[in-house]
N, C-alpha and C positions, 0 to 999 in steps of 0.2 A: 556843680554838675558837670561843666568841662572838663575839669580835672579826672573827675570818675570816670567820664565816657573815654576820655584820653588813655586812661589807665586800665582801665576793662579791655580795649581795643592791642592795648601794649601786650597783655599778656596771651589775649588770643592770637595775634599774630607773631609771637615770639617764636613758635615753631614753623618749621619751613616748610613740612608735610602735610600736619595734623588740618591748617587752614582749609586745604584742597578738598581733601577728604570728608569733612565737614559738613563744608560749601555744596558739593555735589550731594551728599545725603540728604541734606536738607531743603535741597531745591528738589531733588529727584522724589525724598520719602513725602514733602506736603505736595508736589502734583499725582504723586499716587492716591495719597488719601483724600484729594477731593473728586476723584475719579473714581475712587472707589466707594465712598458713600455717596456721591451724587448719581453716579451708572457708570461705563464707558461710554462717550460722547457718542450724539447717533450726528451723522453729517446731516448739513442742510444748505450750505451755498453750495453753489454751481463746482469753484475751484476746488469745492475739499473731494467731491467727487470725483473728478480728475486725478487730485492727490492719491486718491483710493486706488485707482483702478492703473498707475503707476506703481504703487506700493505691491499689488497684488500681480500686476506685471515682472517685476524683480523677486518679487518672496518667490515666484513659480523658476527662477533660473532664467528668466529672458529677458531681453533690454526691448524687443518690440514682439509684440502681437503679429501675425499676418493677417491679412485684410477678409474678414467674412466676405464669401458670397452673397450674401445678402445685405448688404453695409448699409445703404443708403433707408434700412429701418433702423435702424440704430445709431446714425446722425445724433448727436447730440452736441453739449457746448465745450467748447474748449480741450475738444477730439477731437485729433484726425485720422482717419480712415487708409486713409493713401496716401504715401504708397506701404505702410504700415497701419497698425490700429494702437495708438499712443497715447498720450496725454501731450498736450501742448508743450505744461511747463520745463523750464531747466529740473534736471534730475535729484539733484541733494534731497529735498524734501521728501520725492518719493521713496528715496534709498535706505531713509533711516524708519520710514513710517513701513518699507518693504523686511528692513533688519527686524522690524518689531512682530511683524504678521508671522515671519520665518519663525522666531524662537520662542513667543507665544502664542500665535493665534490672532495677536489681538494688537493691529496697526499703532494706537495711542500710547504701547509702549514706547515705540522711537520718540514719540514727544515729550516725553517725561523723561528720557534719558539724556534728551540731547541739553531736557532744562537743569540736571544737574550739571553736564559738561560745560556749559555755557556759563553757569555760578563761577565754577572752577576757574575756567580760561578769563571771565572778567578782573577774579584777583589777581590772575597773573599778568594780565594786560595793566592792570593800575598799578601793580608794583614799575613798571616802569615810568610810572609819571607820580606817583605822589609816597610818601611814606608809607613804609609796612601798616599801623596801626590804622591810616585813612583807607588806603586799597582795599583792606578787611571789611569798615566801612561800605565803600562802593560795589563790593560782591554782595554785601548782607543786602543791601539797599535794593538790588538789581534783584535778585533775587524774590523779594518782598511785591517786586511791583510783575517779574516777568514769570516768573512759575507759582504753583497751586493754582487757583480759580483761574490766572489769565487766559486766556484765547489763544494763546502762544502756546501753552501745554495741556488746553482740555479742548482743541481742536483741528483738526486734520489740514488747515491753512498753512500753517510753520509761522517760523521769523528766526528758530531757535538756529540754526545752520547760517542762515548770513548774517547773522550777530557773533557767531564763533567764527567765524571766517573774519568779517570785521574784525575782533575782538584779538585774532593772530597776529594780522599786521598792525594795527593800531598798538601792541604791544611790542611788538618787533625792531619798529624805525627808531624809538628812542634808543636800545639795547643794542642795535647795529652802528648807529654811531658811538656810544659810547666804548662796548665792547665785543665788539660782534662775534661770534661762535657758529660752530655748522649745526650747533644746536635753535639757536635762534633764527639762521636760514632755513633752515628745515621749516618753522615754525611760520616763516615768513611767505615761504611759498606754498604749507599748506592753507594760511587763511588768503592768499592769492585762488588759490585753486576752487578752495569752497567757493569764493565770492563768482567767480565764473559759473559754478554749477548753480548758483542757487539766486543772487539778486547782480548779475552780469551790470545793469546800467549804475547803479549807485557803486555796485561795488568798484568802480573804476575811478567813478570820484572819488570816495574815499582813499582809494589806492594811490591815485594821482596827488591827491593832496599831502599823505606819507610820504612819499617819491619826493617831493620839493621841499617837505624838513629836512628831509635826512643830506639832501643835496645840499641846504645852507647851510644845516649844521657841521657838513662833515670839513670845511674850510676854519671851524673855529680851534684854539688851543687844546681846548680841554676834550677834543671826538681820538677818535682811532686813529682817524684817517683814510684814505681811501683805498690804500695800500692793502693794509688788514683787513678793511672790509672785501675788498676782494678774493682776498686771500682762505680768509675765514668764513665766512657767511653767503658768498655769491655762489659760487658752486654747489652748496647745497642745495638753494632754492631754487636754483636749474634743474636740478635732477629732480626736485620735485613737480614743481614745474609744468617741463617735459614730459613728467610722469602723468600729471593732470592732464595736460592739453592732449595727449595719443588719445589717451582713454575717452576725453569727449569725442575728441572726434572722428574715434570708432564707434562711440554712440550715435555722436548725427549720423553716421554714414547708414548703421543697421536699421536707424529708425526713418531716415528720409533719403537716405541714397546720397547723399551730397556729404564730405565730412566740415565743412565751410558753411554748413547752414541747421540755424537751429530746429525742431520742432515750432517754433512758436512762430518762427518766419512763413512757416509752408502754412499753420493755421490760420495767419494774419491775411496770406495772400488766397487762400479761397475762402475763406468766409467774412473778412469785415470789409465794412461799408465806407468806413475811415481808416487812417493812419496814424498812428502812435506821432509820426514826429507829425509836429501843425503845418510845418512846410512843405509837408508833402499830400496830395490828393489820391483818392481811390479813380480811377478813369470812368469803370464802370459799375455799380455791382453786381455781386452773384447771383449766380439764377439759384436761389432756395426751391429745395424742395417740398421744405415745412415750414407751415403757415409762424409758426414757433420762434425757428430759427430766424427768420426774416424781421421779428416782430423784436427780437432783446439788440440785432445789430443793431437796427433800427435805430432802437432806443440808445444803444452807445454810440453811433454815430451821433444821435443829437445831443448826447450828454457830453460829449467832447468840443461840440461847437460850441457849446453855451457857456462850457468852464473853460476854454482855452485860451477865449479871447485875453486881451494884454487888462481890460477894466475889468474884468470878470477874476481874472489872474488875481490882481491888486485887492479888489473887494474881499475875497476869498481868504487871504494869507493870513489876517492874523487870527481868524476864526479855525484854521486849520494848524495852524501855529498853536493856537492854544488849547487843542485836544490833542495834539501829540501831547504837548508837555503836562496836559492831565493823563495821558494813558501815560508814560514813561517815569515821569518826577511826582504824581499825585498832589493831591492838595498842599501836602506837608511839605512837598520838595519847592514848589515854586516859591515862597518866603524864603529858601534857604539861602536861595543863589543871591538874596544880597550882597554874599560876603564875597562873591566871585571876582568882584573887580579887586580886592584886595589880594587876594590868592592870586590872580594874573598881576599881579604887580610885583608878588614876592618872585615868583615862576612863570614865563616868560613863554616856556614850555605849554603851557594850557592856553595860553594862545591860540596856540596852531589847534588845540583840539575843540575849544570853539569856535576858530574861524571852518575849520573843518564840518564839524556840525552845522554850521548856519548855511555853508557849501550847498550840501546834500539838502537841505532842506529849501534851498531856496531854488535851487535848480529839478525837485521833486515836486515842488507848486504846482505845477500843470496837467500834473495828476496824481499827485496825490491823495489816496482814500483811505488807505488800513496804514494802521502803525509797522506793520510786518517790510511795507517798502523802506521804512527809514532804519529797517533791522543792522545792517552793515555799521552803522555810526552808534546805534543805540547803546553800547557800553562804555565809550566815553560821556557819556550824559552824565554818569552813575560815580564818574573820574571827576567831572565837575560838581558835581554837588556835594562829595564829600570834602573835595577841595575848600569850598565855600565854607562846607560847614567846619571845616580845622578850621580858620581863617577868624572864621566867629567864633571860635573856640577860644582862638590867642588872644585875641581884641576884648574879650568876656571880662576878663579880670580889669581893663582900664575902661572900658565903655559900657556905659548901663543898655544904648540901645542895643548895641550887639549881645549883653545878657538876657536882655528883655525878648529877641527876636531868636535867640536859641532857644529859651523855653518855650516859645511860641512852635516851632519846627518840633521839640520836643512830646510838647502837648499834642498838637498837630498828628504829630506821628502817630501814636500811641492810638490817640479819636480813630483815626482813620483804619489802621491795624486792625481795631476793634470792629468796625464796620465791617469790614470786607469777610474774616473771619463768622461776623450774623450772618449776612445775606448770601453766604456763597454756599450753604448748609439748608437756607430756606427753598424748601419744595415747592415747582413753578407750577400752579394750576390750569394752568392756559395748556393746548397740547400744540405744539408748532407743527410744522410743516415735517420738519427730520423725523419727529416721535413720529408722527403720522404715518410717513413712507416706510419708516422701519415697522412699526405695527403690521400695515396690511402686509409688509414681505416676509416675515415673522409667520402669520397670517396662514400663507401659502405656503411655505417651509415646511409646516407641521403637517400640511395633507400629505398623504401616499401620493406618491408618481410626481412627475415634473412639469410644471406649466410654462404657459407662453401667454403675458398680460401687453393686449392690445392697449394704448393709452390716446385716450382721443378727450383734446380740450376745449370748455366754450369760449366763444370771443373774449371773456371778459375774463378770463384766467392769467394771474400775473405770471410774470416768464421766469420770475424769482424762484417759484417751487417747479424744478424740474423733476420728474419722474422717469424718466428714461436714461437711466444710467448701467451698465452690465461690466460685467468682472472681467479680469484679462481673458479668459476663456469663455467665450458665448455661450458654447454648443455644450461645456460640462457642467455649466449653473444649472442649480434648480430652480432657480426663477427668470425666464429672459425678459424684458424690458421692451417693448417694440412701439413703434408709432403709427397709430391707423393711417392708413396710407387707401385707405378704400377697399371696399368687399373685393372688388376685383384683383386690386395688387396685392390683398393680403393673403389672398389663396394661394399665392408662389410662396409668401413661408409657413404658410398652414400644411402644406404639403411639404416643405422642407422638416417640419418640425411632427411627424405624423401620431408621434408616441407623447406629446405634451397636449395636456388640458388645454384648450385655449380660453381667456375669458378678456372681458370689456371692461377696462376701466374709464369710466365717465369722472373728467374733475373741472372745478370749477362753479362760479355761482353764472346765472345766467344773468343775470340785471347787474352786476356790483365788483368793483373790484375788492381785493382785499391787500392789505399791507405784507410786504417780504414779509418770509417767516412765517405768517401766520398759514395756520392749517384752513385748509379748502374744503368743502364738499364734497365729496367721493361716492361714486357711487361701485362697486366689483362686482360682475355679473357675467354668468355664463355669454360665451359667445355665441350671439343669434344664429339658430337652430339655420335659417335660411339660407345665412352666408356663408354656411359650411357646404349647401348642394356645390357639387360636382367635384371637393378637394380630393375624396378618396374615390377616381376613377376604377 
């Protein structure tokens, strides 16, 4: 059976195009087809709205919105208002999920694109570190676990963009010492650059930890040298570079006025309660306007105290440890990595790209939640386990375990393949919270004329399903998004908005909470005949 997979692998990677070309269709054409017979994804966390309304900020030709007159009803999470109307996050996500709205319509295309590019770029990232016929290998494998059904490309979150960013340099620092090219600088400071637009903190680890192979390696016999790398490879990925860092920080400057500071800095410093790093405290917190907004910092402030701590930390790790490497490696992959120790013994080289990985991961402990943050490193995972699995390959013909534990990853594989393939086709009966809010906005679409939905929550309403979310342009939706703010202060946009229906959305259960996700109670209804006396003076 090694032999076959050895030799199946040989002949598909014997071309130096065909591989590429492949790899991206088949990453790109299965996340289209489960997009396309499951629906297009309707958002439902907090950040993919944000993503959204980024995306649709760019498809329209602008890097910032200007601040509504009326802003402070339309507060919402992870937007700021001032001194522009934005999205918090770094840009890449929104750019490509913006490419997609531009040329179809329909944001989810960047996701499915960037999962074929990111197929692509992983084989060429692993042909620097392990054999044509394994590389093939670690694309197919990455592909398997990061496009079709993943989250990664049937969700408006990303990971795909600081995995190809990862996935440039991670390919780059071997091929720069060995043989460096302005082709492979180029390459180096373009996955530099993504990593700045799209996961800035990890990306630097990872980067950093590139930077000090390539520095120990470039002193051995067999590198370039430092000479040639300078020569060859530096100067390109200057100019790219440079060409990244203007661009952001003509971005910061249009979207917060500062080009030395990001979005997420100016939303961190007026609306949380906490600070990202543990050593640093909030003095005071903000005076919320909504009851809402006050109630999810809240709740991330206490969820950072309680996971920060250094026991909390420790207790945590290897439960977070082991659903990355169920989301990334799946069932079938963790048996594989048996063979990893032996593979780092042949090559020396995957060293560095698991001490690299265990980096990122263990300095991401302390807040780590979604697999998307460990996105920068996640294609070397894909460079290790094929590793592994040649390893057990070789060892297959003298070793029964190492036979017996391929057919097992073999088996493995196939079971699981087989799964994901059921379930990702089976129709969810439960309606969430996303199906929900796109319904009622659906809902209102389809009436003549344009509305304006007051949304007012009871106590017991989780802060998970936000309903107050509107498109880079306010005032040309047909549906605006607002937040009861009281009959009195709602008559300043009742009167701003004179030509839209107004109506009351009521959500939430009054006694009970209910789980993220799940859909809420709703009530839609004409806005009280009473609180309308006196808007049209």
């Amino acid at each position: 059976m090694a032999s076959l997979l050895n030799d199946w692998l040989t002949r598909l990677g014997d071309s130096h195009v065909w591989p590429y070309v492949g790899l991206f269709g088949l990453a790109f054409g299965a996340s289209l087809l489960v997009g396309l017979v499951n629906g297009i994804p309707v958002p439902s966390a907090h950040d993919e709205f944000a993503y959204l309304l980024a995306a649709d900020t760019f498809a329209s030709g602008r890097l910032a919105n200007p601040t509504h007159l009326l802003w402070p009803f339309f507060e919402t999470f992870h937007v700021i208002h001032e001194p522009s109307y934005v999205a918090k996050y770094p840009p890449a996500q929104g750019l490509v999920l913006g490419f997609g709205q531009w040329i179809s319509g329909t944001p989810i295309l960047g996701a499915w694109l960037t999962a074929g590019l990111l197929a692509a770029v992983t084989y060429w990232m692993a042909l620097g570190w392990i054999p044509r016929p394994w590389a093939l290998l670690a694309a197919l494998l990455s592909t398997i676990q990061l496009a079709g059904p993943s989250y990664w490309a049937q969700s408006y979150w990303g990971g795909n963009m600081a995995a190809i960013g990862g996935a440039l340099v991670l390919g780059a620092a071997p091929r720069i010492v060995r043989s460096p090219s302005p082709g492979v600088g180029v390459a180096a400071g373009a996955g530099l650059t993504l990593l700045a637009l799209s996961r800035p903190f990890e990306g630097l680890l990872t980067a950093t930890a590139m930077a000090g192979f390539v520095w120990l390696r470039m002193g051995r016999s067999d590198s370039a040298g430092w000479s040639a790398c300078f020569r060859r490879a530096v100067p390109a990925a200057a100019v790219v570079l440079l060409a990244g860092g203007t661009w952001l920080g003509f971005y910061n400057q249009r979207t917060v006025g500062d080009p030395l500071k990001l979005p997420y800095q100016v939303h961190e410093e007026t609306y949380s309660m906490s600070s990202l790093k543990p050593w640093k405290t909030v003095e005071a917190p903000p005076a919320y306007r909504h009851r809402v907004l006050a109630q999810f910092h809240h709740m991330e402030k206490e969820g950072r105290a309680r996971t920060q701590t250094p026991g909390m930390i420790v207790k945590q790790a290897p439960l977070k440890a082991g659903a990355m490497g169920i989301f990334f490696l799946g069932f079938f992959g963790l048996p594989a990595l048996v063979g990893l120790p032996g593979a780092m013994k042949e090559d020396k080289g995957l060293v560095v790209l698991a001490a690299t990985g265990g980096l990122v991961l263990l300095a991401s402990m302390w807040t780590i939640a979604f697999a998307h943050y460990l996105a920068p490193v996640a294609p070397l995972l894909y460079v290790l386990l094929a590793a592994s699995v040649a390893s057990l390959a070789g060892r297959s013909v003298q070793s029964r375990t190492a036979r017996w534990t391929l057919n097992l990853v073999a088996m493995l594989f196939v079971g699981v393949v087989g799964l994901r393939l059921a379930f990702t086709f089976v129709p969810v009966s439960e309606e969430t919270f996303g199906v929900q809010r796109a319904r009622v906005a659906d809902s209102l679409a389809d009436r003549p004329g344009r509305d304006l939905v007051f949304v007012q929550y009871t106590r017991a309403h989780t802060v998970h399903n936000e309903w107050v979310y509107n498109a880079a342009d306010i005032d040309g939706s047909e549906v605006v998004w607002a937040r009861d703010m009281g009959p009195d202060a709602n008559r300043e946009l009742l009167r701003y908005y004179p030509d839209r229906r107004p109506w009351l959305l009521l959500v939430g259960h009054e006694d009970q909470m209910v789980e993220p996700d799940q859909a809420e109670p709703v009530r839609l209804m004409d806005y009280p005949a009473a609180a309308l006396a006196g808007v049209v003076e």
